[in-house]
C-alpha positions in Angstrom: 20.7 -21.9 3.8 18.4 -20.3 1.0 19.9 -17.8 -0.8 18.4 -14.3 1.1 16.1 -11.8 -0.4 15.9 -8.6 -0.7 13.6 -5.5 -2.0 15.0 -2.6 -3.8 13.4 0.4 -4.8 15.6 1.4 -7.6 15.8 -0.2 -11.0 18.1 -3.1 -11.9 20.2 -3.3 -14.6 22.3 -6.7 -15.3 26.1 -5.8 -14.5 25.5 -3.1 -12.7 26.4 -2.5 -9.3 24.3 -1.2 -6.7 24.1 0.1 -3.0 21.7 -1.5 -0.9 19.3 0.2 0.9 20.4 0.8 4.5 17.7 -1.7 6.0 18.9 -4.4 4.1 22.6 -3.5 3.8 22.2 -3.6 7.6 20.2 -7.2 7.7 23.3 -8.9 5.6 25.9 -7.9 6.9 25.2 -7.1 10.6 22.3 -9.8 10.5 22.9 -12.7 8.6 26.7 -11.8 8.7 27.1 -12.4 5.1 30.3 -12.1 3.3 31.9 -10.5 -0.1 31.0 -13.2 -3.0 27.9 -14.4 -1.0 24.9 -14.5 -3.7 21.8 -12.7 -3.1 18.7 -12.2 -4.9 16.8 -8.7 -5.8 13.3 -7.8 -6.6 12.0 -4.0 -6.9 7.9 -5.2 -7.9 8.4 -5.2 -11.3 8.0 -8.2 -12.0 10.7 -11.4 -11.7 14.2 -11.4 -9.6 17.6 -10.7 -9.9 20.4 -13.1 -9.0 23.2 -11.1 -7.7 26.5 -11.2 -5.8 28.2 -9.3 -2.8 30.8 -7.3 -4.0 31.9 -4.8 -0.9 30.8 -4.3 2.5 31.8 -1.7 4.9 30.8 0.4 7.5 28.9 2.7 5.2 27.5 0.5 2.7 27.0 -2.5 1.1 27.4 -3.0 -2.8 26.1 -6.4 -4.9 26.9 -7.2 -8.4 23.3 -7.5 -10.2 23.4 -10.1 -12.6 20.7 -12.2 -15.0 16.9 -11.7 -14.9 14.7 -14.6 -13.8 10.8 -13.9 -14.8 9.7 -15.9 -12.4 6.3 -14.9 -10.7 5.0 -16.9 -7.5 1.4 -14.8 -7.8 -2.0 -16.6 -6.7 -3.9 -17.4 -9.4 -7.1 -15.7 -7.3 -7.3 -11.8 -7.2 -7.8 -11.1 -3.7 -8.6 -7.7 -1.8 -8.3 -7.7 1.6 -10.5 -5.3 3.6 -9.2 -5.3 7.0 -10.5 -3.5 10.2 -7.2 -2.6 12.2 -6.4 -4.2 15.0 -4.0 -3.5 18.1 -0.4 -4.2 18.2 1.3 -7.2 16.7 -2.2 -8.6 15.4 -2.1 -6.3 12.8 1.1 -6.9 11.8 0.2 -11.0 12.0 -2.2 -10.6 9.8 -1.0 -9.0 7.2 2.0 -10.9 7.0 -0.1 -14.3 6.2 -2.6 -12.6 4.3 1.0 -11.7 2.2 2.3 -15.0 2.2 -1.2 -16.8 0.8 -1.2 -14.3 -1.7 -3.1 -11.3 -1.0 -2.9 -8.7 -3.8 -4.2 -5.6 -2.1 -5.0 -4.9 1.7 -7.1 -1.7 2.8 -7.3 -0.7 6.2 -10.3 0.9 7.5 -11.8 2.0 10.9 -15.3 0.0 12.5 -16.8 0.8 15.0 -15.2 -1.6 17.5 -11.8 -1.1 16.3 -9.4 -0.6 19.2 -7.1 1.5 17.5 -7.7 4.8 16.3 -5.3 6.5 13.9 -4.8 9.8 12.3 -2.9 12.2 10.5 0.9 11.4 11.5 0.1 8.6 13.5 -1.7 7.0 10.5 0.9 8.0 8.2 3.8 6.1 10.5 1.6 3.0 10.6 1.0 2.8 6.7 4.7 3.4 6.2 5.0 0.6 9.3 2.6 -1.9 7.7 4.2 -1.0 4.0 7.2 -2.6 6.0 5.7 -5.8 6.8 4.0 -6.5 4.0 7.8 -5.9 2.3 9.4 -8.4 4.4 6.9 -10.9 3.6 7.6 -10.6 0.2 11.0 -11.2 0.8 10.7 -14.4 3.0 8.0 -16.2 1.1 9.2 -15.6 -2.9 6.8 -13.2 -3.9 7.9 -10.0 -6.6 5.0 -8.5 -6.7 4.7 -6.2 -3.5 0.9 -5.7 -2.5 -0.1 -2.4 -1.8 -1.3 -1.0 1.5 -3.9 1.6 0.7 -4.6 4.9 2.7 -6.6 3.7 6.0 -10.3 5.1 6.1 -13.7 4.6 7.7 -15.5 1.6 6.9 -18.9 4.0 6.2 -16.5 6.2 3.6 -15.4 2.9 1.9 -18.6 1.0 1.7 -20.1 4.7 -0.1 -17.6 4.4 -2.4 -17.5 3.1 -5.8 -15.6 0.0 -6.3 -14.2 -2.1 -9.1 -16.4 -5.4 -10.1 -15.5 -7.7 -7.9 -17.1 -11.1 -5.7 -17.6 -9.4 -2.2 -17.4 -11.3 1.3 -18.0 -10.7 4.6 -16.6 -12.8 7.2 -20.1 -13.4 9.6 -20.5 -15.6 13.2 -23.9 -17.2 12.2 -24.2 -16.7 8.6 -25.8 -19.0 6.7 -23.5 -19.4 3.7 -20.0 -21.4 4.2 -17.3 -21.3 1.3 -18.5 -25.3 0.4 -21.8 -23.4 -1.0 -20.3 -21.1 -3.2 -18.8 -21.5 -7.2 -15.4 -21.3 -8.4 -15.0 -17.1 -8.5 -14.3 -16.0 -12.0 -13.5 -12.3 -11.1 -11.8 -10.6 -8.8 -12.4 -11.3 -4.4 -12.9 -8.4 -1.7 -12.7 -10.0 1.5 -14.2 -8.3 4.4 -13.1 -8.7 7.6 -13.6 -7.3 11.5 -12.0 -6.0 14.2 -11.5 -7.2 17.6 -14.9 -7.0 18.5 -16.5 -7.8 15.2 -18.7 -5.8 13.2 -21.8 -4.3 14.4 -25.2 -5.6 13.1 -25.8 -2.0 11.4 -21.9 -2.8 9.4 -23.2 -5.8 8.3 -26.1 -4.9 7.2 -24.7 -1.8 5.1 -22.0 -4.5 3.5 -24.9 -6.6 3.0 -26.5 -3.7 0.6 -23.6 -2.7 -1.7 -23.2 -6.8 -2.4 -21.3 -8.5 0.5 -22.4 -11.6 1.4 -21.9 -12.7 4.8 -19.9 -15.7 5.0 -19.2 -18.2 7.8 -15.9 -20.4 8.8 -17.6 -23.0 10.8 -19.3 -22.8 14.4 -16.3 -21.2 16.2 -15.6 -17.4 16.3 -12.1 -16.9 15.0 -9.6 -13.8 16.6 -9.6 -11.1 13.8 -5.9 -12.4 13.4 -6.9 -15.6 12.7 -9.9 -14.8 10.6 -8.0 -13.4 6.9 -5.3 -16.0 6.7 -7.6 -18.8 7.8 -10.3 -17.5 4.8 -7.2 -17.3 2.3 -5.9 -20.6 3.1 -9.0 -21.9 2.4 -9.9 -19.9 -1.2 -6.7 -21.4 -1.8 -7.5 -24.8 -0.9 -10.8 -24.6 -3.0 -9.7 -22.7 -5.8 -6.4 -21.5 -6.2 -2.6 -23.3 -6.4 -2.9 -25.2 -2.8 
């Protein structure tokens, strides 16, 4: 079986031992039943991974042996934002797990109109820390060491007002004239926009239309708003990036 993955927080040193953080000292040895002298590999988001090696497992904790530094980076060669509107349940978490595995450097959540979920305060706060989760776990499955970041969740009005960084901005559109075939190789960063269960309103639109989002389409057939990020990635990808 591959050798398993796992994110740590702390630094790594080479021959230094460490504890594993109780979520994956739990997944080893409860999970995948992993034994003393079973490798492992580490990454904190720093860049590269660590091979290492179990070196004691008990009730209480598991320790690993970290041991040489492999630089390797498995990043997209596309800078891509993803602005997604949040969605119920497990679509959320769907989404954001593919958008991780194709690449995705940054995700912000915001509120649309039609978004079926509405989150604040602590509620908000136990879903970023939730979807900070996911997005972690990708990492880990798909080879990634670079860990995207899951900014704070706001209203699409405040985030369209704001001042943004230079970037190529889409918006994922039923109906829109322009499909991904039309467009040039991007030179600069991506912002992909997408909407919620219910879409965006023709007034959203029309406000990401003024601070430079160009409505895109995917073909003649309305995808779920699970379906809709990973499907748009794949196909940046396809066009322009390491597919």
């Amino acid at each position: 079986m591959p050798v398993p993955r796992f994110f740590v927080s702390a630094s790594l040193t080479t021959g230094a031992p460490l504890a594993l953080p109780e979520s994956a000292a739990h997944h080893a040895a409860r999970v995948l039943r992993l034994r003393v002298g079973d490798a492992v590999t580490l990454f904190n988001g720093e860049g590269g991974e660590y091979a290492a090696v179990l070196a004691q497992i008990d009730k209480h904790r598991v320790l690993v042996d970290v041991g040489s530094h492999n630089a390797v980076e498995r990043e997209s060669p596309l800078e891509v934002t993803l602005i997604q509107s949040i969605s119920s349940g497990e679509r959320m978490d769907t989404t954001l797990q593919k958008a991780v595995e194709l690449g995705v450097r940054q995700v912000i959540p915001v509120m649309s109109e039609r978004s079926v979920v509405r989150l604040q305060g602590a509620r908000a706060d136990k879903r970023l820390a939730h979807w900070q989760q996911v997005v972690i776990s990708a990492c880990e499955q798909c080879g990634r060491n670079r860990v995207p970041e899951i900014r704070q969740l706001v209203p699409l009005t405040a985030f369209l007002s704001a001042p943004r960084p230079q970037a190529l901005r889409w918006v994922l559109t039923p109906g829109a004239e322009s499909k991904l075939r039309d467009l040039s190789r991007p030179e600069q960063p991506i912002e992909l926009l997408i909407g919620p269960e219910g879409g965006f309103t023709e007034v959203e639109v029309e406000k990401a239309r003024a601070v430079g989002f160009l409505p895109l389409c995917l073909g003649p057939r309305v995808l779920r708003t699970e379906t809709a990020a990973p499907a748009l990635l794949a196909s940046v990808l396809a066009l322009w990036g390491d597919f």
